[in-house]
C-alpha positions in Angstrom: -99.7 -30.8 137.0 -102.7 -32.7 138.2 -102.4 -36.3 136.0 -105.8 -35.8 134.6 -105.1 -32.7 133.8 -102.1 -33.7 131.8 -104.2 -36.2 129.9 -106.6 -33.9 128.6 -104.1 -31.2 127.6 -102.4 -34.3 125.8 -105.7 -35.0 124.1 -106.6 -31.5 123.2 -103.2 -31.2 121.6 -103.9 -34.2 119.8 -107.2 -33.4 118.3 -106.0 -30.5 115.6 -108.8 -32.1 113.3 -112.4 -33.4 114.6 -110.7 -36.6 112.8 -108.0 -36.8 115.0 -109.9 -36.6 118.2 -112.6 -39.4 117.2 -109.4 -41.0 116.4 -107.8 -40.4 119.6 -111.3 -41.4 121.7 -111.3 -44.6 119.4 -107.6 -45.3 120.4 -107.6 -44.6 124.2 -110.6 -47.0 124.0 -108.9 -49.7 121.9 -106.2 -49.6 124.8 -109.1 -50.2 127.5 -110.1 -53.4 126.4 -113.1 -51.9 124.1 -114.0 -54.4 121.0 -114.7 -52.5 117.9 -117.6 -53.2 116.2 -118.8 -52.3 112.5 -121.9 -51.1 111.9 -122.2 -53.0 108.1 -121.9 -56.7 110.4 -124.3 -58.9 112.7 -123.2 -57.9 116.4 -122.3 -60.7 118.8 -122.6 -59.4 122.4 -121.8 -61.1 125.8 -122.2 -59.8 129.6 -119.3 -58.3 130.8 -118.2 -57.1 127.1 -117.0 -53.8 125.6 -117.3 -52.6 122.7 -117.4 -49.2 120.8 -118.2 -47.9 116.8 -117.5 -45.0 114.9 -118.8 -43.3 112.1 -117.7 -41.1 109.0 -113.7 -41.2 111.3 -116.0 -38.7 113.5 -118.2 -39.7 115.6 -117.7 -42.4 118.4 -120.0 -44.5 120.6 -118.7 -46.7 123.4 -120.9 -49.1 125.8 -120.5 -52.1 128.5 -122.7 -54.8 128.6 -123.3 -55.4 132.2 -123.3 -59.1 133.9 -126.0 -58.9 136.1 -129.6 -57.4 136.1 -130.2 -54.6 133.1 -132.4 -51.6 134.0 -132.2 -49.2 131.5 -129.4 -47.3 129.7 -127.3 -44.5 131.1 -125.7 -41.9 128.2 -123.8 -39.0 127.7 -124.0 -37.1 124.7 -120.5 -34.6 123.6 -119.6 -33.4 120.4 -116.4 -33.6 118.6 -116.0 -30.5 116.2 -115.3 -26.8 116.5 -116.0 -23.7 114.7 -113.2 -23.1 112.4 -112.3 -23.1 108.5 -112.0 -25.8 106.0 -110.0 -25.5 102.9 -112.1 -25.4 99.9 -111.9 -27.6 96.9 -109.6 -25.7 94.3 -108.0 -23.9 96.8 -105.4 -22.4 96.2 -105.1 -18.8 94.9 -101.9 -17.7 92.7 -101.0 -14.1 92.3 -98.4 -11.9 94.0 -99.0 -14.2 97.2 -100.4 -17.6 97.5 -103.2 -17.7 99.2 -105.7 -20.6 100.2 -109.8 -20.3 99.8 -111.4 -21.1 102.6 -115.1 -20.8 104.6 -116.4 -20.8 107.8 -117.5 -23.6 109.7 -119.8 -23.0 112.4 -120.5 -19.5 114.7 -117.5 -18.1 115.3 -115.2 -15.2 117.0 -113.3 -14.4 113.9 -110.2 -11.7 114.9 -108.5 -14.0 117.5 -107.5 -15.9 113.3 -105.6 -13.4 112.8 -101.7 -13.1 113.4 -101.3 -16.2 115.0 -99.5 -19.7 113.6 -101.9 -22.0 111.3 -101.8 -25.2 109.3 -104.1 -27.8 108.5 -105.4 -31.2 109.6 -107.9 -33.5 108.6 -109.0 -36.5 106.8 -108.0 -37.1 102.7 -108.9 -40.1 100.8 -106.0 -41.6 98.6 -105.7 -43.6 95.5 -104.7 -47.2 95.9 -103.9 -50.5 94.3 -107.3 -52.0 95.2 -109.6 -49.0 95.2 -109.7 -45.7 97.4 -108.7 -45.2 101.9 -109.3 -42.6 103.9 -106.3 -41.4 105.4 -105.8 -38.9 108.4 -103.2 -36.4 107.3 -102.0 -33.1 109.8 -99.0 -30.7 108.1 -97.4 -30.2 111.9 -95.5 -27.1 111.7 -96.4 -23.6 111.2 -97.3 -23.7 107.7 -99.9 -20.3 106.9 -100.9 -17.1 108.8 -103.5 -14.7 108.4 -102.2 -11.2 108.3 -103.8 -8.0 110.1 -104.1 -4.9 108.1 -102.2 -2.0 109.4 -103.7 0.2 111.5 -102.8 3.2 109.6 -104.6 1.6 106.3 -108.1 0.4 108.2 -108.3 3.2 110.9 -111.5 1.9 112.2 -110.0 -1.2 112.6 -110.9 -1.1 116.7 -113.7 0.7 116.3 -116.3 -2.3 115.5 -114.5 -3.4 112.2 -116.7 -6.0 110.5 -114.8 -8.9 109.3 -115.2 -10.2 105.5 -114.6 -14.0 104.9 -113.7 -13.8 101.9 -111.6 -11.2 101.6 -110.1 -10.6 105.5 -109.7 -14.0 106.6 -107.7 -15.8 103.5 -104.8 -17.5 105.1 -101.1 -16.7 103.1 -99.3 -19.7 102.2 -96.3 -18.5 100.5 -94.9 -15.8 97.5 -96.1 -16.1 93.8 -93.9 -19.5 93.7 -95.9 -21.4 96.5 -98.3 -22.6 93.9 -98.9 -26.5 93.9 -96.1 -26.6 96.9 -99.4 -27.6 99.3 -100.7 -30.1 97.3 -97.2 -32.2 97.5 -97.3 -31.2 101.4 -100.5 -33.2 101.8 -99.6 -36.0 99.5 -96.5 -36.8 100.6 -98.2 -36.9 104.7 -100.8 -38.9 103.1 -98.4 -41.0 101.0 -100.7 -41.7 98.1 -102.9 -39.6 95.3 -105.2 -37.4 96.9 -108.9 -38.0 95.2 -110.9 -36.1 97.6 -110.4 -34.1 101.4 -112.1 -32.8 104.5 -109.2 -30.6 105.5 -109.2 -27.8 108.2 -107.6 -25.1 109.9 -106.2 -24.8 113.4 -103.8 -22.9 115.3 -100.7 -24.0 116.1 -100.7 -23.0 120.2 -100.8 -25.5 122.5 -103.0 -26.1 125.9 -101.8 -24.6 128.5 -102.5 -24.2 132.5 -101.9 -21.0 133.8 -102.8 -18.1 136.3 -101.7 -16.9 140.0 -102.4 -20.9 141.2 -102.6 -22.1 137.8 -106.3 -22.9 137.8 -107.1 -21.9 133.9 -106.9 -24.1 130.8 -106.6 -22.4 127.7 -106.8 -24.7 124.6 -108.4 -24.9 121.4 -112.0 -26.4 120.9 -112.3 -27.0 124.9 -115.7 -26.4 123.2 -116.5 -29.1 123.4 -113.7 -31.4 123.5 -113.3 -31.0 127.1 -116.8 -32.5 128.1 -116.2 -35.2 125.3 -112.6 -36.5 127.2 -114.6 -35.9 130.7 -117.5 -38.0 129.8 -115.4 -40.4 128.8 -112.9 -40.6 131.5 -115.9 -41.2 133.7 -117.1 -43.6 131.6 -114.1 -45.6 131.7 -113.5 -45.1 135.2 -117.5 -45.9 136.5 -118.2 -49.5 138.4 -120.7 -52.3 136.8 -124.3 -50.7 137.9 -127.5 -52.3 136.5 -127.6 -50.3 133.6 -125.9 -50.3 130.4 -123.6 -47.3 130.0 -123.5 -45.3 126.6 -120.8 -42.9 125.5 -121.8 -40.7 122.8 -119.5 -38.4 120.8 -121.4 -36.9 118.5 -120.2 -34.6 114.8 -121.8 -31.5 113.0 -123.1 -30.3 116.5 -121.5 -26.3 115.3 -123.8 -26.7 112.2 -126.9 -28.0 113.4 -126.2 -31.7 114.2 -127.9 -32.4 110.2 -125.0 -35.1 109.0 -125.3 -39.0 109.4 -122.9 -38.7 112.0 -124.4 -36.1 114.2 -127.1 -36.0 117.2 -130.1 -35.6 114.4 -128.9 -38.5 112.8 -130.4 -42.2 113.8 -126.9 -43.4 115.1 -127.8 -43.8 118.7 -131.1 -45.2 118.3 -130.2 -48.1 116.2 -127.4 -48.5 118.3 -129.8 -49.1 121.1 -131.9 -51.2 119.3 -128.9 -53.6 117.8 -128.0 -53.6 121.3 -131.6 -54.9 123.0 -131.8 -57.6 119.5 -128.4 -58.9 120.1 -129.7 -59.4 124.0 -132.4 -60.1 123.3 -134.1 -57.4 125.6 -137.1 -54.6 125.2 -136.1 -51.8 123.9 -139.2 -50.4 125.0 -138.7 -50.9 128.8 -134.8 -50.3 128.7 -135.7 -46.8 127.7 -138.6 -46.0 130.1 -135.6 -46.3 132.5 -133.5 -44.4 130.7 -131.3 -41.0 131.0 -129.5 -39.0 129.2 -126.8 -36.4 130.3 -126.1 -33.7 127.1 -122.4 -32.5 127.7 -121.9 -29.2 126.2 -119.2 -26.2 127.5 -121.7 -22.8 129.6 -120.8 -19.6 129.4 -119.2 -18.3 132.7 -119.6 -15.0 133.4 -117.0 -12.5 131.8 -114.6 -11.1 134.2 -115.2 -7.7 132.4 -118.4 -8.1 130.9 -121.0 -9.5 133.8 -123.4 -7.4 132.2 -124.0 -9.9 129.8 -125.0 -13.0 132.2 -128.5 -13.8 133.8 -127.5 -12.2 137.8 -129.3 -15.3 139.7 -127.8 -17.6 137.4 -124.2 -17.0 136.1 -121.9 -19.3 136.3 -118.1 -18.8 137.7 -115.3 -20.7 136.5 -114.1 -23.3 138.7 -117.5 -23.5 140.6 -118.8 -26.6 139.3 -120.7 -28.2 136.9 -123.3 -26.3 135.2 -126.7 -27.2 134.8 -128.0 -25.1 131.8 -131.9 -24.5 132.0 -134.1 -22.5 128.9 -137.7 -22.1 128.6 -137.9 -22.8 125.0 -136.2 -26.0 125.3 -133.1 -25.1 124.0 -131.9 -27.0 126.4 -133.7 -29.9 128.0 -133.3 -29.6 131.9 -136.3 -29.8 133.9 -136.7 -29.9 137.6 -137.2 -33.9 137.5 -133.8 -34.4 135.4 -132.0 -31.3 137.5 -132.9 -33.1 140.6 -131.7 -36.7 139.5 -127.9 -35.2 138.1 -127.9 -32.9 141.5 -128.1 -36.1 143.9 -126.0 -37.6 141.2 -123.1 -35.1 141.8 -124.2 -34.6 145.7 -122.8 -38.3 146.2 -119.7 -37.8 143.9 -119.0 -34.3 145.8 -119.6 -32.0 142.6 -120.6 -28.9 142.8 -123.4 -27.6 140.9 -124.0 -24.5 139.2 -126.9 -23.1 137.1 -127.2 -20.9 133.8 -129.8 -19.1 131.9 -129.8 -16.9 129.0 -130.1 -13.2 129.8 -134.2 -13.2 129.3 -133.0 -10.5 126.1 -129.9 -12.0 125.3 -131.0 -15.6 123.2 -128.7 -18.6 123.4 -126.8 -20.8 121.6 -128.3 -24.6 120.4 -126.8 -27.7 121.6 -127.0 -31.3 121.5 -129.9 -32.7 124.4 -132.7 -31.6 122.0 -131.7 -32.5 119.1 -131.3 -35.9 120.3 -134.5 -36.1 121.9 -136.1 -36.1 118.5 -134.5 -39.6 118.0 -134.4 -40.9 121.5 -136.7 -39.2 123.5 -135.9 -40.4 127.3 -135.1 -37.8 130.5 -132.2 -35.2 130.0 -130.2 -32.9 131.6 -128.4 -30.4 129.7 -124.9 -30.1 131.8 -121.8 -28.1 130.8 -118.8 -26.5 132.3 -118.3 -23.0 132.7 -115.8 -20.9 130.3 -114.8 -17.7 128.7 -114.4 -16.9 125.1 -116.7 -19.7 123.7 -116.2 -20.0 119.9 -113.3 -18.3 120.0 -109.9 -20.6 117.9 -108.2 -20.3 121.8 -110.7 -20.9 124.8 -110.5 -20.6 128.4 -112.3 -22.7 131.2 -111.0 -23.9 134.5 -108.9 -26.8 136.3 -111.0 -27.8 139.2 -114.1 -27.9 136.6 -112.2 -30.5 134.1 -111.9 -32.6 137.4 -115.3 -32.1 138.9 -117.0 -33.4 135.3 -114.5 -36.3 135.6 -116.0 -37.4 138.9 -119.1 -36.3 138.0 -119.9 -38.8 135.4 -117.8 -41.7 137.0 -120.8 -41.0 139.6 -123.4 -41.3 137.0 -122.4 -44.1 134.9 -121.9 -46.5 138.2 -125.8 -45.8 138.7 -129.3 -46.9 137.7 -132.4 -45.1 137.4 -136.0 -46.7 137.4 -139.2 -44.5 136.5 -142.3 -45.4 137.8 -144.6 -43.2 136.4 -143.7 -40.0 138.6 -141.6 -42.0 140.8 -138.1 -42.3 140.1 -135.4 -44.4 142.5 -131.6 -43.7 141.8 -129.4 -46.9 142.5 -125.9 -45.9 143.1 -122.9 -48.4 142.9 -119.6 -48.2 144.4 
């Protein structure tokens, strides 16, 4: 297996929480040489420094300081959740089974729950000697299940059967006994008093490569966890250019982006301006040379369903990058910012795809607009192609995980300067 293929499998069967994968991010950085900073302290920065900041143990932002001459900044925006379901407060229900209460979190494709190995991961905050800490806790072993009803008793059970939360999708724990037994589970990971949790489901398979020349990934979240460890291998991997590169992974993107830690929130712009104070530079001209690349998974055309795509612009798997257009704005391409990410991935030897919503088919949201309302500079909406979006088990392609990879080591080693309707793309090697 391809080595960066091998890392991102490691990393997507890391990340059973959207906890664990900030966490993960923030390590992988750490071991790069990355400073962290905190966003309740005065920021000392230097030229040639790295640095990165989370918040809420979800979202992550990373950025180099550059030695030489700054243009403008260069970011990519990725999120780190998934649809799935968190266990509620109280949640446990007693009877001749022990069952948990749970609801959904985000859109999602809710049969492929069902039948297949669960626990639960996430973040819990513990009682201690000198106040309250937020630990990250993750029960790993096959710990609840959904079950199916039998086809004999729901005999329109594959004929369009419409799925109740609350009643269908309760995950069994255990027999009438199992009562509490979770609770000790969870504090004994978390080795303290549990006072409050953020706790969610996953399943329990693990990524895998597969097909005649094994050019499909199959994972959990690849939506959009994939574009997230892309973005940020090619940030890593990118040269010094003449602009300051910005890694942005983003939370709550599955329910709107509305949390402090999310695209709507002002995280990124008063990172930018801490940024241009501690510099002492103008925010104002940094970002009249600025870009942003929104990094969210496409839908590829179905193998058995093409009926569904747009027939001039469906994307395949393993062709490329996708550059994701919509009239509405929905997503934020427009021939200026198509044209600057297509020479972009000309010179890295990417190629480039294209999607649009069916005209009666409406699509999904995403991040790039969302995070126009606080930093309104040029954007592309990108993504890479994959089946079975939303879905607890997803499928995309190989070639694509390494195409973003180079993609966006390409972009990051540049620098863009706008003069009015003139724009010059600097690449560095």
């Amino acid at each position: 297996m391809d080595r960066r293929i091998k890392a991102l499998t490691d990393f997507l069967d890391a990340s059973h929480s959207v906890y664990h994968a900030a966490a993960y991010l923030a390590e992988t950085l750490e071991k790069e040489g990355y400073t962290r900073l905190f966003e309740g302290e005065k920021w000392s920065l230097a030229p040639g420094g790295k640095y990165y900041l989370t918040r809420g143990g979800t979202a992550v932002m990373a950025f180099r300081i550059p030695r030489g001459e700054i243009r403008g900044f260069l970011m990519s925006a990725s999120h780190s959740d998934r649809p799935t379901f968190k266990f509620k407060e109280n949640g446990e229900l007693s009877g001749t089974y022990t069952r948990l209460a749970v609801e959904k979190y985000g859109g999602m494709l809710m049969a492929p729950w069902l039948d297949r190995p669960l626990s639960l991961a996430g973040r819990v905050t513990v009682e201690t000697d000198t106040g309250a800490e937020s630990r990250l806790v993750d029960i790993d072993r096959d710990l609840l299940l959904i079950p199916n009803v039998a086809i004999h008793m729901n005999r329109g059970a594959n004929d369009g059967f419409k799925w109740n939360p609350a009643v269908d999708l309760l995950p069994l724990l255990g027999g009438a006994g199992a009562g509490g037994k979770l609770e000790k589970l969870l504090e004994k990971a978390a080795g303290g008093k549990i006072l409050g949790h953020d706790l969610y489901l996953y399943v329990r398979q693990k990524a895998s490569v597969w097909g005649a020349d094994r050019e499909y990934l199959s994972s959990a979240a690849l939506d959009d966890l994939e574009c997230a460890w892309c973005c940020t291998q090619g940030f890593l991997a990118a040269p010094e250019s003449e602009s300051i590169p910005v890694l942005c992974v983003f939370d709550s993107e599955e329910v709107g982006s509305a949390s402090v830690q999310g695209a709507a929130s002002r995280l990124l712009e008063m990172t930018l301006c801490r940024i241009c104070d501690a510099l002492a530079l103008d925010q104002r001209i940094l970002l009249a040379n600025s870009f942003m690349v929104s990094a969210d998974n496409a839908h590829a055309v179905h193998p058995n369903h093409p009926e569904y795509a747009d027939a001039s612009n469906a994307p395949v798997v393993n062709g490329g990058v996708v550059l994701k257009f919509n009239a509405s704005q929905r997503y934020t391409t427009d021939g200026v910012s198509a044209a600057i990410f297509r020479k972009v991935c000309a010179g890295a030897g990417v190629p480039v795809q294209t999607y649009c919503n069916r005209a009666d088919i409406p699509g999904g949201s995403t991040l790039g607009n969302i995070s126009l309302s606080q930093v309104s500079v040029l954007t592309a909406d990108i993504g890479l192609p994959q089946l079975a979006m939303h879905s607890c088990y997803e499928t995309a392609g190989v070639k694509d995980a390494l195409y973003l990879q180079d993609a966006m080591t390409a972009y990051y080693g540049s620098a863009l300067e706008i003069r009015g309707e003139q724009y010059f793309l600097k690449e560095f090697r």
